[in-house]
Every structure is written in C-alpha cells, then in structure tokens.
C-alpha positions as CSV (number, residue, x, y, z in Angstrom):
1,X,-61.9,79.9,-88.0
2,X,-64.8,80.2,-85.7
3,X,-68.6,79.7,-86.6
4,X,-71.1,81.1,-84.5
5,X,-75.0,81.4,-85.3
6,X,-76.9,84.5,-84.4
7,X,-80.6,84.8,-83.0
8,X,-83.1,88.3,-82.9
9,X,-85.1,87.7,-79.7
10,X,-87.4,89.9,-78.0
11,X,-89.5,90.0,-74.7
12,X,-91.9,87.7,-76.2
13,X,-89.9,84.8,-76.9
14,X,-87.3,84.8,-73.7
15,X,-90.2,85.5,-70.7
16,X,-93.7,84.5,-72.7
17,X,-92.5,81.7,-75.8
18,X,-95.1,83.4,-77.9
19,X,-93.1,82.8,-80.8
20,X,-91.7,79.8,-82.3
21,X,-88.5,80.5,-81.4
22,X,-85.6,77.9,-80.0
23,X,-82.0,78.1,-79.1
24,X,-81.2,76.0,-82.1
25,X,-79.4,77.0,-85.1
26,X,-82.4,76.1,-86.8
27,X,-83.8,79.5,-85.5
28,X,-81.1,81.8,-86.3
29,X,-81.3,84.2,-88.6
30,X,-77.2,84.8,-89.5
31,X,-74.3,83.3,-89.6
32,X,-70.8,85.0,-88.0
33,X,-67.8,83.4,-89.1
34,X,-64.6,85.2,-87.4
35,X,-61.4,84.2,-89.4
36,X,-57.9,84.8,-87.5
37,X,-55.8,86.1,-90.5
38,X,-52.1,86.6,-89.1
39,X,-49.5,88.9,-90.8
40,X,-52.5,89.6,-93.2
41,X,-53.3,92.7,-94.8
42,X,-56.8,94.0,-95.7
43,X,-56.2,94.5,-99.4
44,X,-54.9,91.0,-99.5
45,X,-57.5,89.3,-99.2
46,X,-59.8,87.7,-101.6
47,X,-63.6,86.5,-100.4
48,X,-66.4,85.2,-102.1
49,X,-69.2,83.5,-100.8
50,X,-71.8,81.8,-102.9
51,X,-75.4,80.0,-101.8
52,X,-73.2,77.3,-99.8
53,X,-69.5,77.9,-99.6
54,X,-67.0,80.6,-98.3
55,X,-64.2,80.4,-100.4
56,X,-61.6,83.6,-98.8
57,X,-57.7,83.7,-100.4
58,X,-54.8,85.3,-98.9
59,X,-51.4,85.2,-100.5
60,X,-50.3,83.1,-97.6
61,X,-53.4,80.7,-96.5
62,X,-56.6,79.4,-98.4
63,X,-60.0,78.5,-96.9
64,X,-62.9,76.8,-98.6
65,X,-65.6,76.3,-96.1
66,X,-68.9,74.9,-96.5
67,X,-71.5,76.4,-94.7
68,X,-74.5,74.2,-92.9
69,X,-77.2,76.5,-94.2
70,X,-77.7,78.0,-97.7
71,X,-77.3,82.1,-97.2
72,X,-78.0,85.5,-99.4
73,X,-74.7,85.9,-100.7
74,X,-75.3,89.1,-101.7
75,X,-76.1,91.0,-98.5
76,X,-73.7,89.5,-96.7
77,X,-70.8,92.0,-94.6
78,X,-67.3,91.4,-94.0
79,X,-65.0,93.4,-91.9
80,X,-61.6,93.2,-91.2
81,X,-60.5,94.0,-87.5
82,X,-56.5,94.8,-88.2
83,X,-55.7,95.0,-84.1
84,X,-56.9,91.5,-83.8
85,X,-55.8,89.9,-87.2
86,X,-59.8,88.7,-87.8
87,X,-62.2,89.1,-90.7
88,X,-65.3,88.5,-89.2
89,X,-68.2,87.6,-92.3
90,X,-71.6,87.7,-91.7
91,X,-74.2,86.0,-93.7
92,X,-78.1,86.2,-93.6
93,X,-79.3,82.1,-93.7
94,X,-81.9,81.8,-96.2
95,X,-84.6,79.1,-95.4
96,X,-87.3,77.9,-97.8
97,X,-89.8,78.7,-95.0
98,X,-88.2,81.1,-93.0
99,X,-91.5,83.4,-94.1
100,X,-93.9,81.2,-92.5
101,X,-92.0,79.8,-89.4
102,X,-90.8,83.8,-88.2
103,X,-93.2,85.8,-89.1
C-alpha cells in the first residue's frame, strides 16, 4: 500500500503565506491510501474503516492498517481502478481544532 496526504491550497498560501498553512501532514486535510490488489475482483473485497484503522479483506490477502490521524469514517470514498489492480480510499482527517487552525 501507499499513503499519501492531501493539502487544498490557494493563491494566498503558496505566493502571500496568509494562511497558516505548511507542507506538513499536519495541514492536510485527507488522507489517499492506494492499495495494489492483484487478481482481485471489485466485489471481493471487504473495507471498513473506523476513527483510526483501515481494516480491507480479500479472499486472498488481509490488511489492518492504522492510520496516523483519526478520520470521518463516514464520508470517506473508495474506488476500485480494475486496469491497475488499486483501490484507492480516501479519508477526511478529523482534528480537534481543525475549525480554529483553517478557518
């Protein structure tokens, strides 16, 4: 699996910093997790994510992943790209303070 963390920016945090925005993962705002899923068929496959774990089934592989940042586990998206053998999941973080420090 691959984890990767996704960031909104705009004009006024790449040219002016007018926001308190950094290149951290503490400022994203979702996390992508693209799982390669060989000789894996769509309606094989069993996900569910709670506040801090990705647990995903598959007849022939199991994956119980723990996820650095607590997320809404129920908006999240999954979709399953058959030509490249991936489900790619992504997951809104959900900071205590996210309201204060993005605003």
């Amino acid at each position: 699996y691959e984890m990767l963390f996704k960031q909104c920016v705009g004009t006024e945090d790449v040219f002016f910093g007018m926001t308190r925005k950094d290149p951290s993962t503490a400022c994203c705002e979702d996390i992508v997790i693209k799982i390669k899923l060989p000789e894996t068929k769509y309606a094989d496959i069993t996900l569910n994510i709670q506040d801090k774990v990705l647990d995903l089934r598959t007849p022939k592989k199991k994956l119980l992943l723990h996820l650095p940042y607590p997320v809404d586990s129920k908006h999240g998206k999954a979709r399953f790209l058959s030509e490249e053998e991936t489900l790619e999941v992504t997951l809104r973080v959900s900071r205590e303070f996210d309201f204060i420090n993005f605003a």
